[in-house]
C-alpha positions as CSV (number, residue, x, y, z in Angstrom):
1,X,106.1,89.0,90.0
2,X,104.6,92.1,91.9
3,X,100.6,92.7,91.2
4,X,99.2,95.8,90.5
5,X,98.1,98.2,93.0
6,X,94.6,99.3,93.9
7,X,92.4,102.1,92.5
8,X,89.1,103.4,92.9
9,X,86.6,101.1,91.7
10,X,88.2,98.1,91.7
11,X,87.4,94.9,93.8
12,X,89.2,93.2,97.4
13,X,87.7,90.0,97.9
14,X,87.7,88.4,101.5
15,X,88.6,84.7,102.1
16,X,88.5,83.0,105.5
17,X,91.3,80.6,105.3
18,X,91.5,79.8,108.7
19,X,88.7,80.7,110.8
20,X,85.1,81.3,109.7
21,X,83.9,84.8,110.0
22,X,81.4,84.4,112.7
23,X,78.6,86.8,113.9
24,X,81.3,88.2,116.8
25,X,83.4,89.6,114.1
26,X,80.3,91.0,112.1
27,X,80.9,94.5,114.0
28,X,84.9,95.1,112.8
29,X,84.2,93.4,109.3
30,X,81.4,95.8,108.8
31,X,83.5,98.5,109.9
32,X,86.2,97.5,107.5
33,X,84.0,96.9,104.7
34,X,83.0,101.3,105.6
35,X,86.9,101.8,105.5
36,X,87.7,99.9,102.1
37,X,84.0,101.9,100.5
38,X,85.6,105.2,101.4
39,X,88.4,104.6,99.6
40,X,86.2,103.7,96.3
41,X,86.7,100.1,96.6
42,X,84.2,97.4,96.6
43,X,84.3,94.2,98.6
44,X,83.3,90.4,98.4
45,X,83.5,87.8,100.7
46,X,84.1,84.2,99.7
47,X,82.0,81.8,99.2
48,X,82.2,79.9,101.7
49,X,84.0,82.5,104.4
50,X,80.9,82.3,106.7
51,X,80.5,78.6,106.9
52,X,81.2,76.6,110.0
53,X,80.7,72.8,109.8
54,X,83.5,71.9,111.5
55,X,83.1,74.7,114.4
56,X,86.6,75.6,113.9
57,X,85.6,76.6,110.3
58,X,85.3,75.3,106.5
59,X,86.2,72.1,105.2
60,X,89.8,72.6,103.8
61,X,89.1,71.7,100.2
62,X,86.1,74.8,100.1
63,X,88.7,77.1,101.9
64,X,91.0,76.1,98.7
65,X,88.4,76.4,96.3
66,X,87.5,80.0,97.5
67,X,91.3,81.0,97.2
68,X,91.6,79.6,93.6
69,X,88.1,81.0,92.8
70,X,89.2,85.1,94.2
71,X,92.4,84.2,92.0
72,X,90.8,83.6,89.1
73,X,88.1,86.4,89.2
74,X,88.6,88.8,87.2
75,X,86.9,91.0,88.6
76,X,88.9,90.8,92.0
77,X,91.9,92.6,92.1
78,X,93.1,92.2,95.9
79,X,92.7,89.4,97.8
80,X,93.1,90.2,101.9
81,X,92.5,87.3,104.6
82,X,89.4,87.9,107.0
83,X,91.7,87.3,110.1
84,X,94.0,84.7,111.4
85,X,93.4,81.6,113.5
86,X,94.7,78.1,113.1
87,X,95.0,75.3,110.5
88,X,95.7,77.4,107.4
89,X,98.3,75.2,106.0
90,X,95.5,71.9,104.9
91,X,94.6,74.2,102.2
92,X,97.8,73.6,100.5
93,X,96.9,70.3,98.7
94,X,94.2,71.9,97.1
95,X,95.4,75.4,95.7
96,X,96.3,76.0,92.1
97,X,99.7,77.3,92.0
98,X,99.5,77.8,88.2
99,X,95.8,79.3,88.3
100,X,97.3,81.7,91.3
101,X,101.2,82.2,89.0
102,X,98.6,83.3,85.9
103,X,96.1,85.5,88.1
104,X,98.3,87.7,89.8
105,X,97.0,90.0,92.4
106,X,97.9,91.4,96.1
107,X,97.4,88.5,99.2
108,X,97.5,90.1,102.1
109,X,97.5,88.6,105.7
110,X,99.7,88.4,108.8
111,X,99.3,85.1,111.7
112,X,98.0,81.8,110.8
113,X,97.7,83.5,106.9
114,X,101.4,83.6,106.8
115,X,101.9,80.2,106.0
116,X,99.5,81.0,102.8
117,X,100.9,83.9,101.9
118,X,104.3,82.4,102.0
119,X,103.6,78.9,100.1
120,X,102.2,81.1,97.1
121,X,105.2,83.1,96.8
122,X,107.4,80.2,96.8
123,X,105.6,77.7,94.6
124,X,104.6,81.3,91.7
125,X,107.2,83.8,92.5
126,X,104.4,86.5,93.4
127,X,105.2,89.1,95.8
128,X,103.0,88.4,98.6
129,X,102.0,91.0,101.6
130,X,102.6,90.2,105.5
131,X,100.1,93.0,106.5
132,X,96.8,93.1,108.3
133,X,94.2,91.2,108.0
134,X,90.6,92.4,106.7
135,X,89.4,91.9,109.8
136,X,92.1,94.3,111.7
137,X,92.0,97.2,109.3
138,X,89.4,98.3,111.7
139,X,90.0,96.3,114.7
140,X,92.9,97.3,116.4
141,X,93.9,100.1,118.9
142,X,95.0,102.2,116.4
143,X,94.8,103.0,112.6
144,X,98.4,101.9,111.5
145,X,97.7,99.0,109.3
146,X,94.9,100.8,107.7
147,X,97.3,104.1,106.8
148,X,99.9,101.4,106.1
149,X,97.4,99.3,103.8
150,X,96.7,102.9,101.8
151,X,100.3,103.8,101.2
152,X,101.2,100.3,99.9
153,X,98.9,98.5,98.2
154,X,97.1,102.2,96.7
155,X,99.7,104.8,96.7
156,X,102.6,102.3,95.7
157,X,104.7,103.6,98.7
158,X,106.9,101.1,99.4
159,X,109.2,103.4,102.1
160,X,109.0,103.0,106.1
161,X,108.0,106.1,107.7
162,X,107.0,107.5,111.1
163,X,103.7,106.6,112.8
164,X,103.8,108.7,115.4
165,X,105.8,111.9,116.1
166,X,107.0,110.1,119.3
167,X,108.3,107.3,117.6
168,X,111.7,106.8,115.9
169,X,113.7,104.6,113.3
170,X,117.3,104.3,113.9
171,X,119.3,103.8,111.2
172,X,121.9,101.4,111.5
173,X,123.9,102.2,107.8
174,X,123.1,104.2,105.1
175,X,122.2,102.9,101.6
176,X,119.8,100.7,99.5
177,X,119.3,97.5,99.9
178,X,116.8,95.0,97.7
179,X,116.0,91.3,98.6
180,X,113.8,88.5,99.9
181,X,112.3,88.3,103.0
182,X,110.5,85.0,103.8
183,X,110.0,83.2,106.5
184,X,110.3,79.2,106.5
């Protein structure tokens, strides 16, 4: 099950699955809320993706219920993970899988967000995205994730190209080639 790809006006909604987005991250999230605007796409944070009661972030069963909640929006058409951290996996009890099978749209997230990412393609079939998290679209040294974000989850671009002229892909054989990647 692949979801459909962005477009100008439609919405990416932000969970914090792992860690709480705190007031040190307010600079890059700002930042990548500018990037995601210039491309015509709003953005909403979860419910609960600032709170902190456990100073290591939000009670699992609120992290859960602001997963299900982005999935069954209809008005959210991407859902990316604020940024990684730790303890990801004691949502798991507490997602949906038939709300998230029925609601498909783009997860996105690379780190502790793996383990997310990869739970809900094995227990719905949808194609999940190991790619960066909201957070990094403007956070890291350079603007790869955020070209790489455009070209997939906009342009439908699903080919590997060169990010910098410096840089090279060796090709070991020829060909096509379709499958599964997941890690377990």
């Amino acid at each position: 099950m692949i979801p459909k790809a962005l477009k100008k006006g439609d919405t990416v909604g932000v969970i914090a699955q792992s860690e709480p987005i705190l007031q040190d991250f307010m600079e890059d999230i700002e930042k990548s809320v500018k990037l995601m605007e210039s491309l015509g796409i709003n953005v909403k944070f979860a419910k609960h993706a600032y709170n902190n009661p456990l100073g290591y972030g939000e009670r699992a069963k609120a992290k859960a219920e602001d997963i299900n909640a982005m999935f069954q929006d209809s008005k959210i058409d991407a859902i990316f993970c604020a940024m990684g951290g730790y303890n990801c996996n004691a949502v798991f009890d507490y997602l949906d899988f038939e709300l998230i099978k029925n609601n498909p749209k783009i997860i996105c997230g690379y780190s502790d967000p793996t383990s997310l990412i990869n739970i809900i393609n094995a227990k719905t079939g949808l194609v999940t995205f190991h790619g960066p998290n909201f957070k990094s679209l403007s956070s890291e040294e350079t603007d790869y994730g955020y070209k790489e974000m455009q070209k997939r989850f906009i342009e439908k671009d699903l080919k590997f190209g060169k990010y910098q002229e410096a840089e090279e892909y060796i090709t070991l054989k020829e060909g096509t080639a379709e499958g599964k990647l997941v890690r377990r």
